[in-house]
C-alpha positions as CSV (number, residue, x, y, z in Angstrom):
1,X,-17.5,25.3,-5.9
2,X,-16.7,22.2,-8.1
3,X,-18.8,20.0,-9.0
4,X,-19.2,16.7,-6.1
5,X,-19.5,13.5,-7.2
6,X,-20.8,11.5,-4.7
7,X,-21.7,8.2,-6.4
8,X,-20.9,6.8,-10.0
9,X,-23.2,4.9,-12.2
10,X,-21.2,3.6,-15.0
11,X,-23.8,1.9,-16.8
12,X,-22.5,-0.5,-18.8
13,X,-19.3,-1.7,-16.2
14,X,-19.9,-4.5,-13.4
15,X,-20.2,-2.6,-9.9
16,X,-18.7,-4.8,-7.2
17,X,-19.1,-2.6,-4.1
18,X,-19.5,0.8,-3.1
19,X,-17.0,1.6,0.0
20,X,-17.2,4.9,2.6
21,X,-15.3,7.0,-0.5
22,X,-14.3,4.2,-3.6
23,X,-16.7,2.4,-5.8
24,X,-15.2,-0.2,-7.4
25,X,-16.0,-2.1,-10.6
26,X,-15.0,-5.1,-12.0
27,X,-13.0,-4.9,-15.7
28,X,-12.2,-8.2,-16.9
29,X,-9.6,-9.2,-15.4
30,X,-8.7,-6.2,-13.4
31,X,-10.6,-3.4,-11.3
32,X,-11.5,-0.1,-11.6
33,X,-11.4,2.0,-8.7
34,X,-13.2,5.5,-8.5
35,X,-12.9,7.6,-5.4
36,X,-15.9,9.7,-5.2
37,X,-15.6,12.6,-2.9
38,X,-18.2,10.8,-0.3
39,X,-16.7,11.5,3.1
40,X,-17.4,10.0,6.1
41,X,-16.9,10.2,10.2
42,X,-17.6,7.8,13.1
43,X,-18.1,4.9,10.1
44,X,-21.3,6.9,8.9
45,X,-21.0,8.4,5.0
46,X,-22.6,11.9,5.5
47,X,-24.9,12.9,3.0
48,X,-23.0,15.5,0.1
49,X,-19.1,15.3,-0.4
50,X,-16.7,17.2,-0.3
51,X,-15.3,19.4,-4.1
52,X,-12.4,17.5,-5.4
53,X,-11.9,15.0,-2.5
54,X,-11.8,12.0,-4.6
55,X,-9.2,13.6,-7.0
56,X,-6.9,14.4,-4.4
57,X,-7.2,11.0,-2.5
58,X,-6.2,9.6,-5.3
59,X,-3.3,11.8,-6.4
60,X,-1.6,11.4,-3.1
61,X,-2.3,7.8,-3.4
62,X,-0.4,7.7,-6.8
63,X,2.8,9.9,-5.8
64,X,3.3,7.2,-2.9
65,X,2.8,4.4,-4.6
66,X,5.4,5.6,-6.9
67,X,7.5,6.1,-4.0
68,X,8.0,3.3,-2.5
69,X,7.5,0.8,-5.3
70,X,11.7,-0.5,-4.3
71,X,10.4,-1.6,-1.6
72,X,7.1,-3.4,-2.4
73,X,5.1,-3.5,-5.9
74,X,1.3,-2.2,-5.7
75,X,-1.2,-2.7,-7.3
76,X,-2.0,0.6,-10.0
77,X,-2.2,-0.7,-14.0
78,X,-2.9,2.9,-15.1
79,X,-4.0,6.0,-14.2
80,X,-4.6,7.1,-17.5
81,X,-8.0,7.2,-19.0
82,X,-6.9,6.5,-22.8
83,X,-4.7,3.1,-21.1
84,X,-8.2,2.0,-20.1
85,X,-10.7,-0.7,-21.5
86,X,-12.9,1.2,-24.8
87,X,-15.8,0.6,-22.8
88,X,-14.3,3.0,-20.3
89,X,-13.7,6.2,-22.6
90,X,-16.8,7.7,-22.8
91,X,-16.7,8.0,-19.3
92,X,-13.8,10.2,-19.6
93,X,-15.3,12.8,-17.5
94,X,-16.2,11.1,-14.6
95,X,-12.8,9.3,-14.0
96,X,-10.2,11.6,-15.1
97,X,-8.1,12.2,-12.0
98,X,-10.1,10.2,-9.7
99,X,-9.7,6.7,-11.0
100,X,-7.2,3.7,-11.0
101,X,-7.1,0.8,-13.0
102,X,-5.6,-2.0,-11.0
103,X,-4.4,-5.6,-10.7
104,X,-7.3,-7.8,-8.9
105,X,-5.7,-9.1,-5.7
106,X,-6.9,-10.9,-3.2
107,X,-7.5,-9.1,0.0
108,X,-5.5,-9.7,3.1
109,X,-8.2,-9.6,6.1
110,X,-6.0,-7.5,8.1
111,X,-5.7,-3.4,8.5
112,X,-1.8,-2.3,8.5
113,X,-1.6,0.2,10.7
114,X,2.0,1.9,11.9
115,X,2.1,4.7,14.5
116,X,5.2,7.3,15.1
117,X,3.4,9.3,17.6
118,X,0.9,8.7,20.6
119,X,-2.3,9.8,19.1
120,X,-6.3,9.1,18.8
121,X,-7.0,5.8,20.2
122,X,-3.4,4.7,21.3
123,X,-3.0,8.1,23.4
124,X,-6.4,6.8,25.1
125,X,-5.0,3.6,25.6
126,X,-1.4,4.9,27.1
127,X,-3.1,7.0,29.1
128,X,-4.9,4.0,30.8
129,X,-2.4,1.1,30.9
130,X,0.8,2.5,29.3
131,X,0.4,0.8,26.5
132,X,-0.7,1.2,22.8
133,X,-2.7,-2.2,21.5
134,X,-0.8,-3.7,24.3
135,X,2.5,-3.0,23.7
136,X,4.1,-1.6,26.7
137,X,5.6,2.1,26.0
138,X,8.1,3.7,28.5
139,X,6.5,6.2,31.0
140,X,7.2,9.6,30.3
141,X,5.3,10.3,27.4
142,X,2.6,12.8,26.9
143,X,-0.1,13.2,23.8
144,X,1.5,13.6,20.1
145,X,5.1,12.2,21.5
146,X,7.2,10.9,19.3
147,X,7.9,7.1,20.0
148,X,11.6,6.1,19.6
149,X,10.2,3.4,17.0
150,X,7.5,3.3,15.1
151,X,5.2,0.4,16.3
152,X,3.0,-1.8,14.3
153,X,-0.2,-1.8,15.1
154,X,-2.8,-4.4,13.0
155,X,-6.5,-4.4,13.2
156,X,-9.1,-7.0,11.4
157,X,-11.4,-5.2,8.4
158,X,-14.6,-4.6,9.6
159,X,-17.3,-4.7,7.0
160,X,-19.4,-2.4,8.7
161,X,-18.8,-0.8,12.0
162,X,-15.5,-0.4,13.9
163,X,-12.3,-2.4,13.2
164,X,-11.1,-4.1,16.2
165,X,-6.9,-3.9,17.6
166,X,-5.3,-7.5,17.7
167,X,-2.0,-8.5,18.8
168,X,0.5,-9.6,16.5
169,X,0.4,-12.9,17.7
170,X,-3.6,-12.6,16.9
171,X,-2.6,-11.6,13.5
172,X,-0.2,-14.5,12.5
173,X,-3.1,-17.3,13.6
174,X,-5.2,-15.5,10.6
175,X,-2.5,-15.2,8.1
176,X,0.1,-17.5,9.0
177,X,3.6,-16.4,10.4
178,X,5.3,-15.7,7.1
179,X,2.5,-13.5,5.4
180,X,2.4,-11.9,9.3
181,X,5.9,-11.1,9.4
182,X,6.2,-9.9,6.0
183,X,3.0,-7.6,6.0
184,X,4.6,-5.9,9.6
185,X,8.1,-5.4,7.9
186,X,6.7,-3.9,5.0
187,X,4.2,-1.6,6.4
188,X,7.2,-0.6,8.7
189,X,10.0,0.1,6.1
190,X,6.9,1.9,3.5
191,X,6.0,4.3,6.7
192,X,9.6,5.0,7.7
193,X,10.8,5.7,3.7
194,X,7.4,7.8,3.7
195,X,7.9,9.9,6.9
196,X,11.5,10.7,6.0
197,X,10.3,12.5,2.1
198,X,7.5,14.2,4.0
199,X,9.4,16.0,7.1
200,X,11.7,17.2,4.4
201,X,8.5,19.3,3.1
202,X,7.4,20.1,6.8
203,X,4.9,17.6,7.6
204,X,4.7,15.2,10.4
205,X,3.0,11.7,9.5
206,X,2.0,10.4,12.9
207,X,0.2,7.3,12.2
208,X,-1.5,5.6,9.1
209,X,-3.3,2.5,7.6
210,X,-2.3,0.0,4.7
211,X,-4.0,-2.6,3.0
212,X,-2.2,-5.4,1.2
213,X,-3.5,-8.4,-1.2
214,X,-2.4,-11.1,-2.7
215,X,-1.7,-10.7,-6.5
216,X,0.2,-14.1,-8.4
217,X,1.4,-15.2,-5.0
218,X,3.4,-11.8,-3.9
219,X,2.0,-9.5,-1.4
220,X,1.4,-6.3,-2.6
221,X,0.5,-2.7,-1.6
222,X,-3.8,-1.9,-2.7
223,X,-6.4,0.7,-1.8
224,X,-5.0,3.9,-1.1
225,X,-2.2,5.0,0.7
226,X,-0.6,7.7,3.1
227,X,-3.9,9.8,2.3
228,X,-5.5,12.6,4.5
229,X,-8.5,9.8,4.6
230,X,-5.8,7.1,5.9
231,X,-3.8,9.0,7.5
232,X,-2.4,11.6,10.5
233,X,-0.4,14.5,8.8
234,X,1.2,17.1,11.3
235,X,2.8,20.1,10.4
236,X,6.5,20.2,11.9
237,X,6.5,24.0,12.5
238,X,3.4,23.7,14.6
239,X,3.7,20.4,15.7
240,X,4.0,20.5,19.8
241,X,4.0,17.5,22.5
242,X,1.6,17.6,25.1
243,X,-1.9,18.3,23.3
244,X,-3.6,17.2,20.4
245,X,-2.1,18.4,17.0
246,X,-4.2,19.8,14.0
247,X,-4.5,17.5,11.3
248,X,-4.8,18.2,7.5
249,X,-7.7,15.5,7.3
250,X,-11.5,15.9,7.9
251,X,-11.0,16.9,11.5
252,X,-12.9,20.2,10.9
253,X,-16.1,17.6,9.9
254,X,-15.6,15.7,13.1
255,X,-15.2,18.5,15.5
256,X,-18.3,20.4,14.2
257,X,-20.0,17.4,13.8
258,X,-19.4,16.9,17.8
259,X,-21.2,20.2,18.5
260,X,-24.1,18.7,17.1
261,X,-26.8,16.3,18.4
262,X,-26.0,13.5,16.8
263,X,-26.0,9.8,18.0
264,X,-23.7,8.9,15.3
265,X,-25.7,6.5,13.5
266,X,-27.3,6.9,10.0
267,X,-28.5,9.1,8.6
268,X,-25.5,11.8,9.0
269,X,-26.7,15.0,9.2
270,X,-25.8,17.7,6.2
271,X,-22.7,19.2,6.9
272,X,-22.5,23.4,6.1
273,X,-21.2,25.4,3.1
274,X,-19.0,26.6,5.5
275,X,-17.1,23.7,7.1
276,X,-17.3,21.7,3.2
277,X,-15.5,24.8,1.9
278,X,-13.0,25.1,5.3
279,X,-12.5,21.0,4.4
280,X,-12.1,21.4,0.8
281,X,-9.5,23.8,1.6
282,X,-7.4,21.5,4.0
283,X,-7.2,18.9,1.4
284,X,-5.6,20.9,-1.2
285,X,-3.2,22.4,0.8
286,X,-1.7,18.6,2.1
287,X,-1.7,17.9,-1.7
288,X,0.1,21.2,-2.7
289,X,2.5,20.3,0.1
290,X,3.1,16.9,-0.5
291,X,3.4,17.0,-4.4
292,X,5.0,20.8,-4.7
């Protein structure tokens, strides 16, 4: 098994925050960001990792990026260890593959979140009122249906704990109309352009979370994006309405980990050889997929 990294310590190199998977650093006047391969469920980071998690994040990450940058810049300098700051270089080792050097932008305070099928938390909320973060849905739909349009779905940016639904309405008193309007068409035209290049290699995206900052007074795409971590990925020749769909993401963690008895709260409890090498597994095989 590969070696996990589970927490940097780059000595010399401001530390801004430690996230659930990304540590981030402060380099002049840019950031570095590492992605450890920390994983997490129900907002807890369990203890351990997961081999080569933080590498693939961040490869899928950087083939998107590079996908849609026509339709909105991001926010990747280099991926490139030898493109980064001297004081970098010597950790060579610990970033290769894992890291991005990127523009500083100011955070929007918002989640993006597009969904393309009735799943997780919207299916729950259908199922109840017929509608997904209250926007009314027809009828006749059952669990993993795919909706006619993609809907936009935004949430605030919890710190810690759970982020919270809000209307679009809710959204554009925090940012302002244009800023509102602009992050929903974006995140909507990014998710389409995505879903299109990834059923042509098989695989369903059924929902999935953006972030966005402010970088020189343009919006523009940060964090990661269309990962396993922020995202539902379905594959089309098993994909069937009418039940839950298995996802390449850390669903194997969360189902084991509801088998347990476990309250959910810190400290997480150590997850087996077996499920960390089952995880591992699933990872690699949405990154061959994607990037074959």
């Amino acid at each position: 098994m590969s070696d996990i990294i589970v927490q940097t310590n780059l000595e010399d190199v401001k530390l801004l925050r430690r996230g659930k998977v990304r540590d981030v650093y402060e380099i002049g006047d840019n950031l570095l960001i590492v992605a450890t391969d920390r994983i997490s469920a129900f907002d807890v980071v369990l203890p351990g990792g997961i081999p080569d998690k933080g590498k693939i994040l961040t490869q899928i990450s950087v083939y998107w990026f590079n996908q849609v940058k026509d339709i909105i810049e991001n926010h990747i300098v280099s991926t490139n260890v030898k493109d980064y700051p001297p004081v970098l270089h010597k950790y060579k080792n610990i970033l290769e593959g894992r890291s991005m050097l990127v523009k500083k932008a100011r955070p929007m305070p918002v989640e993006c979140i597009v969904r393309g099928y009735l799943s997780g938390s919207g299916w729950k909320e259908y199922k109840e009122k017929g509608t997904v973060c209250g926007i009314k849905l027809p009828n006749s739909l059952v669990e993993s249906s795919r909706l006619n349009e993609p809907i936009f779905t935004p949430s605030t940016k919890a710190e810690e704990g759970h982020d919270i639904n809000i209307s679009f309405d809710k959204m554009k008193n925090i940012v302002g109309e244009d800023k509102a309007t602009k992050l929903r068409d974006s995140s909507l035209d990014v998710y389409k352009t995505a879903r299109g290049l990834a059923e042509k290699k098989g695989i369903i995206i059924a929902d999935t979370k953006m972030e966005f900052g402010i970088y020189e007074n343009k919006l523009i795409l940060i964090d990661e994006l269309l990962t396993p971590d922020s995202s539902r990925f379905w594959s089309i020749k098993d994909y069937k309405p009418g039940k839950g769909q298995d996802s390449y993401d850390k669903q194997i963690v969360r189902d084991y980990l509801l088998t347990l008895d476990w309250n959910q709260t810190y400290p997480g409890p150590e997850l087996p050889n077996e499920i960390i090498e089952k995880t591992a597994a699933r990872y690699k095989e949405i990154l061959g997929i994607l990037i074959a």
